[in-house]
N, C-alpha and C positions, 0 to 999 in steps of 0.2 A: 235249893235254887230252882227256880222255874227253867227246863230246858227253853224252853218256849221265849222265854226272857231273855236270858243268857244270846241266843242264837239274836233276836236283834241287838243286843247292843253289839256283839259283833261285828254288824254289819255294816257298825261306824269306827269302830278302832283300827287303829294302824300303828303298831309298835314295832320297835326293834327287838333287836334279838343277840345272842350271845355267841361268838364262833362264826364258821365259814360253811358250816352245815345247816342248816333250817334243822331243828331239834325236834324231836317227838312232839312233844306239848303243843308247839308251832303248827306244824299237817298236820294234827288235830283237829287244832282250832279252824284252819283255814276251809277242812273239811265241809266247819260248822259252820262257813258264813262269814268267818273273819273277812273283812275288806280288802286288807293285803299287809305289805311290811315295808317299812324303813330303813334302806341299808348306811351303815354310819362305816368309819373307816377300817374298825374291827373285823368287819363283816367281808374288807375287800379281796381275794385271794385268784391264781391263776383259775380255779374251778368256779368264779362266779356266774358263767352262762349257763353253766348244771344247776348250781342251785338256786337261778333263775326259776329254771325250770322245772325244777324240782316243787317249789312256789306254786307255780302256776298249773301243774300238773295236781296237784290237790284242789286249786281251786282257780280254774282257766278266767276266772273277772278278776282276780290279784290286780289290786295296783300296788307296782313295786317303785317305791320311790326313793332321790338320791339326794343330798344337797350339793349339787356340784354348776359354780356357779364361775370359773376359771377364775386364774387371779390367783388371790390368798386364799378363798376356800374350793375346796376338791375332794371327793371323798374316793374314784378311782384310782389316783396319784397319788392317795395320802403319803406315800411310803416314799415316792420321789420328786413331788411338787410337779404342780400344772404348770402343762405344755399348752395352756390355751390363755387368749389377752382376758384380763380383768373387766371389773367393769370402770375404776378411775380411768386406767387405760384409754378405753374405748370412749368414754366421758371427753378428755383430754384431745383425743384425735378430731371427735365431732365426727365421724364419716358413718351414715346409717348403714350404708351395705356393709363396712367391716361386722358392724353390730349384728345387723339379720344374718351374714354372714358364719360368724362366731355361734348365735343359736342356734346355726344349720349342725354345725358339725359337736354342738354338747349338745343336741338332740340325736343326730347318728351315734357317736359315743355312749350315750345310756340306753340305746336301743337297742345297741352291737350285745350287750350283756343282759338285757331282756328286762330293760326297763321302761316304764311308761309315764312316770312321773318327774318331772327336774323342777327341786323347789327353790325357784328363783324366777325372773331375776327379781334382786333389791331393788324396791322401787321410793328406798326411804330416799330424803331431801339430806344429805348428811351436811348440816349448818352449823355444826357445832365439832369443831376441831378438836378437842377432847375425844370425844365420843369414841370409846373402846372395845363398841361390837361392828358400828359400823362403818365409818371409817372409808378405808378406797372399797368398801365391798359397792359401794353407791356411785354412781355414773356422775355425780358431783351436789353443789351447793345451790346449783339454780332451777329452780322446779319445772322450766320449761325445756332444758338441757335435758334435764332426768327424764321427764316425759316421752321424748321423741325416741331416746333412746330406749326405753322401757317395752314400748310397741315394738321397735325396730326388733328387739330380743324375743318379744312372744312372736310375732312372727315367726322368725328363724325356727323358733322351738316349735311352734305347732304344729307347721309345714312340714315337719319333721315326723309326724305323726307322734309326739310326745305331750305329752300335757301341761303348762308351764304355770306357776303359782306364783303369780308375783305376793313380794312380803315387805315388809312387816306391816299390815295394816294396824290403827291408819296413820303410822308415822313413825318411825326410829331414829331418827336423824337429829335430832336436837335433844337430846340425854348425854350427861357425863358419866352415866351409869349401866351396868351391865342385867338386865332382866335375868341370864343365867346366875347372877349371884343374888340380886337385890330387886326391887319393885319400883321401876324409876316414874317419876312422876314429873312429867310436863306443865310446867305453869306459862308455858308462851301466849300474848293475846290469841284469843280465838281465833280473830277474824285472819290475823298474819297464818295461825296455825292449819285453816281451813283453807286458807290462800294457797301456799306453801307447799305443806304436807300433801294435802288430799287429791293433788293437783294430779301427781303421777299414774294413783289409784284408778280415778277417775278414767285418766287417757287408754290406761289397759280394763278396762271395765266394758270402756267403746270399742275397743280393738276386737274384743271378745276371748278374751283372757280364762280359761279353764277354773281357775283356781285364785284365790286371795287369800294368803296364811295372815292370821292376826298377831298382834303385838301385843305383850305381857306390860304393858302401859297403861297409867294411870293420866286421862285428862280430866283433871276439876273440873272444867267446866261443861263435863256431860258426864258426871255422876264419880262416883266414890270407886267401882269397881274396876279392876284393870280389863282394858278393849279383848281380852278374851271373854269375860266371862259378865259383857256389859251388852244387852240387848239395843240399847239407844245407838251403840258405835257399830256395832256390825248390822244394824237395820237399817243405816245409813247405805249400805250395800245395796238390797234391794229395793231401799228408794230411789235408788239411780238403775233400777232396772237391771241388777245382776243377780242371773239364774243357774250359776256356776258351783261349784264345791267351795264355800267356807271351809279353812283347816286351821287348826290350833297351833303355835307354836307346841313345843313339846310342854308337856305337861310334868315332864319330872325337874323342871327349872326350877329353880329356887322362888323366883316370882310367884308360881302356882305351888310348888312343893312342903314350902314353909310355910304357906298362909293358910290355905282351905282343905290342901293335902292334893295327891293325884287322883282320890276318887269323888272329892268334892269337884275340884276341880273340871272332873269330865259330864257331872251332871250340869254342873252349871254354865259349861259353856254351851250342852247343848240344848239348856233352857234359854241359853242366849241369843240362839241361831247359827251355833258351828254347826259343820254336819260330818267333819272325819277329823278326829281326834290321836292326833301326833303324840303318841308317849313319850319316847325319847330314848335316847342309849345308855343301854344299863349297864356302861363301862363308866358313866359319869360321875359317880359315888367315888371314884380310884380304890384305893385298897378299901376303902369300905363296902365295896359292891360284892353281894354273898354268889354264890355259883349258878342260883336260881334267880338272881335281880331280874332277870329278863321277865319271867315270868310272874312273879312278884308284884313286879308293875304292871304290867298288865290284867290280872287280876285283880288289883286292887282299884284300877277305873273299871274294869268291869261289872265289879261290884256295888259300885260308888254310882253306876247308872241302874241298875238292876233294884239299888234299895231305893232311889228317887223314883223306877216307874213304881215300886208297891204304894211308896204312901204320899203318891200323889203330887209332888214339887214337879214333877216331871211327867209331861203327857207319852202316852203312846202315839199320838200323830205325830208329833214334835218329833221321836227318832223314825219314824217311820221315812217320814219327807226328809229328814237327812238320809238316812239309808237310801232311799230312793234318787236322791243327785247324786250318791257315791256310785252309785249301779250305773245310771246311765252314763256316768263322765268314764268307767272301765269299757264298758258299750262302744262309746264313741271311741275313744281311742283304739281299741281292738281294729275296728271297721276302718280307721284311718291306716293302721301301718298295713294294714291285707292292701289295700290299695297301691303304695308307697311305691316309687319307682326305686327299682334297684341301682341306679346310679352314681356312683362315687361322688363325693363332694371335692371338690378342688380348694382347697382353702390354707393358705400359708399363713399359718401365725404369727412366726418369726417377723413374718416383715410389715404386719400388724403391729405388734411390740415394738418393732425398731421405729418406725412412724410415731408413735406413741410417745414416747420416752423423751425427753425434755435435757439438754445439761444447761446448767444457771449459773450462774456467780463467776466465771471465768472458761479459757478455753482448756479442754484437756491435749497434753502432749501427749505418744503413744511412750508407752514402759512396756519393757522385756519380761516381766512380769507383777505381779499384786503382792502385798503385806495388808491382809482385811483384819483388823480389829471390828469384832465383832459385838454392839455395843446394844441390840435392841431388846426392847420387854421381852416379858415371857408372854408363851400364845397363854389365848385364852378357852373356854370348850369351842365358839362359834369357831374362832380361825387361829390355824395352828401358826403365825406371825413369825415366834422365832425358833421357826424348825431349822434342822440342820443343812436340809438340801437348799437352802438358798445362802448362805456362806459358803458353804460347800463348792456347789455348782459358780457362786463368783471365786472363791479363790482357784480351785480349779488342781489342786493340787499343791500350790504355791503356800507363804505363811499363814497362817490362821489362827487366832489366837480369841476366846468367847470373854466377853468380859461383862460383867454385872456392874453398872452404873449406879443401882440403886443401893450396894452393898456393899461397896469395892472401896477402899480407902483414895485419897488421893494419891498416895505412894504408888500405890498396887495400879491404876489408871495411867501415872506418868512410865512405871516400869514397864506397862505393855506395847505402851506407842511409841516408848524405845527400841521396844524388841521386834516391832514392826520395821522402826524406822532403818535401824541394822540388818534389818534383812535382803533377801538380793530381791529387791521389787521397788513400784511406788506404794505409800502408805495409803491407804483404803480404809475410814473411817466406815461400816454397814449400822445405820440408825432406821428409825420406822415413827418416832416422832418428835422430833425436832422443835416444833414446836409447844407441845405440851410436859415437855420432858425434858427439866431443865437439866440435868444431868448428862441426856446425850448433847446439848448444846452445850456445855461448859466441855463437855470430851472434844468433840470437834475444835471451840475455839484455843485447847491446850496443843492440840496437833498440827493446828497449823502455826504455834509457835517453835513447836518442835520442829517440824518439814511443813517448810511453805510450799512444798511442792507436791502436799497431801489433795488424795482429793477424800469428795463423799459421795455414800451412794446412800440414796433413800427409799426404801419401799413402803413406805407410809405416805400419808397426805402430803403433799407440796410443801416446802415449806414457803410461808406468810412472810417470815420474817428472814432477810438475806443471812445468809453464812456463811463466814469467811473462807470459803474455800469452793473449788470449781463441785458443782453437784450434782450428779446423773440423778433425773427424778424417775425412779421405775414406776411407783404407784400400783405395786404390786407386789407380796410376797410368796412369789414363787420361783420356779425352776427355771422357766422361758427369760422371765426378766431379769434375774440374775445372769446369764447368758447372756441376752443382749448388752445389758452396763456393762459386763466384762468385756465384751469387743471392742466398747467405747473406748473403757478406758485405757485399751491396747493400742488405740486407735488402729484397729480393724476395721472395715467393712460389713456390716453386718450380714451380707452377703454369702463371706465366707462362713459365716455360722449353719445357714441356711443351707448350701452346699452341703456340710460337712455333716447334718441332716436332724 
């Protein structure tokens, strides 16, 4: 292989990695021109500011980037759920200073550990209540709602001296399908979809927005290939005059993985006009991921761009002018946080969230303590939904009991909301979608036959459709939100949560 070769394509890859150490192979590569790294929740440890800098000490332009987008996804918190408002949330409340706000402080946050990149926020239209990646990660269903608050957030983050990528170009929000698993394809009218979708895109394009991650989506009616690796969908980009970094969703998705592979995949998105190329975390295989996956994959796009510049599918100006937005978007950034005032951010979450947070269908009375039946999906790679610390953090120590809807007999479902209901609390149905999920809806309507004095908490979409029971809407699967519905349903103050710190 051509050194010479090799060291550009470099200059567009950005992969993960394996451990809480940057591995040999890793300050190698970065030595050589690598771009920089992706950290995923693997990667998160008390020593991340060392291997920050560890990073950036082999190659001081590293862009080091996080997906941490508060809410349901976090990759700092992985391990005990986000202490910061979602984007439903923040959708919900309408208030743009919470929003600039909230990007102030997950711009200090990835900065405090020596990062430069936050790939977010979602700038999808999420229209489609199914929809299984995005869902509350999206600021809501009206694309002029999603817009304002879309800006309000790259603000927050750029100000921040951080780099912000809003995503899923150009649209996630109306699929019942998950691109980490499968290749979803959009048949919505164009004009509605152009209307709609592009709408957010757009408003952070004019903001002047660093970064646009593409969507592993298929629209018929601008070609066959999916918006990575479709020159028509991302040249829509710079016909609206955006001169920022194109980034690929990750490239070892099943979308890109099973179809073209990861090293088709990276020639062709950057015959398409990406210009930094997301590999992805090579913990995603689970027990199939070999010791070297890390590297494996990344290799395997590297070489998949290296055989496309030899025989020609692929120009060398074409990675050059990628390479070259990736250089100057580390540049700028660098130059912004040397500026950055060292000032602490003032920012109370909590009472962001407690604002937020909604209860529907009747009034809740306060209970001495909870009995949480535990009833939501499983996470998926995007967002880890039914992690522990959000049952956890609502029961609080109190009963808890996980229950599998999808698999759980009827028996097995009536004997759990028994064993709630006999326990010393009120009974606490935890669902995340209520209505796409006929299963947690038929859980709910059996508990409040059992105890009409049940309530529910939901961290998924609203629900559409009423339930027969009083309903804290967190619209968020996390740490913070489950916290808050817990004082509710105590009827506390959220106050004293805030206090207690």
């Amino acid at each position: 292989m051509s050194d010479d070769l090799a060291r550009l394509a470099n200059g567009v890859l950005w992969p993960g990695f394996l451990g809480t150490e940057a591995p040999p192979w890793l300050l190698s590569e970065l030595r050589d021109g690598l771009a920089g790294v992706v950290y995923f929740g693997q990667n998160i440890s008390d020593g991340l500011s060392a291997l920050s800098a560890s990073i950036q000490e082999a190659n001081p332009d590293a862009l080091i980037g996080i997906d941490e987008e508060g809410g349901s996804v976090t990759r700092l918190e992985s391990a005990t759920g986000s202490t910061l408002p979602g984007a439903a949330q923040l959708g919900a409340l309408d208030d743009l200073i919470a929003t600039e706000a909230t990007g102030a402080e997950l711009a200090r946050r990835v900065r405090a550990i020596g990062g430069n990149v936050i790939l977010g926020p979602v700038a999808d239209v999420n229209t489609d209540p199914r929809n299984p990646v995005i869902g509350v990660r999206s600021f809501g269903s009206d694309e002029h709602l999603v817009s304002r608050h879309v800006v309000a957030q790259v603000d927050g983050i750029q100000d921040g001296a951080v780099a912000a990528c809003v995503k899923h170009f150009p649209g996630h929000g109306d699929t019942h399908l998950d691109s980490h698993h499968a290749l979803p394809e959009i048949a919505l009218d164009i004009d509605e979809f152009e209307r709609v979708h592009l709408e957010p895109f757009r408003a952070a394009v004019d903001a002047g927005v660093d970064a646009v991650m593409t969507a592993h989506i298929i629209v018929p009616a601008w070609g066959e290939a999916p918006a990575t690796l479709n020159p028509r969908v991302l040249g829509m980009l710079r016909e609206w005059g955006f001169q920022g970094v194109i980034i690929t969703d990750a490239l070892d998705m099943a979308a890109i993985r099973e179809t073209v592979g990861i090293g088709g995949g990276a020639a062709q998105a950057l015959a398409a006009g990406a210009d930094l190329l997301c590999i992805g975390n090579p913990t995603n295989p689970g027990a199939a991921a070999l010791p070297d996956q890390d590297r494996r994959d990344f290799l395997a796009a590297r070489d998949g761009i290296v055989a496309a510049l030899r025989d020609g599918s692929l120009s060398r100006e074409r990675v050059e002018e990628a390479a070259a937005r990736v250089a100057a978007l580390a540049s700028l950034r660098r130059a912004a946080a040397s500026e950055l005032s060292a000032e602490p951010i003032d920012f109370d979450a909590a009472a962001v969230v407690d604002r937020a947070i909604a209860v529907t269908g009747g009034t809740l009375v306060g209970a001495s303590a909870l009995a949480v039946v535990d009833a939501r999906q499983r996470s998926s790679l995007a967002v880890d939904s039914a992690a522990g610390f959000v049952s956890e953090a609502l029961a609080a120590g109190d009963f808890l009991v996980r229950l599998d809807v999808a698999s759980s007999s009827a028996d097995a479902q009536q004997s759990a909301l028994a064993d709630a209901v006999a326990a010393n609390g009120r009974t606490v149905v935890l669902v995340d979608r209520p209505d796409a999920d006929a299963g947690q809806r038929a859980l709910v309507e059996r508990a409040a036959v059992l105890d009409p004095a049940a309530a529910v908490v939901n961290v998924g979409l609203a629900a559409r459709h009423p339930l027969p029971l009083p309903t804290v809407e967190v619209g968020a699967a996390s740490r913070l939100g489950a916290e808050v519905a817990r004082e509710r349903l105590l009827g506390r103050a959220a106050e004293q949560l805030i206090e207690a710190g």
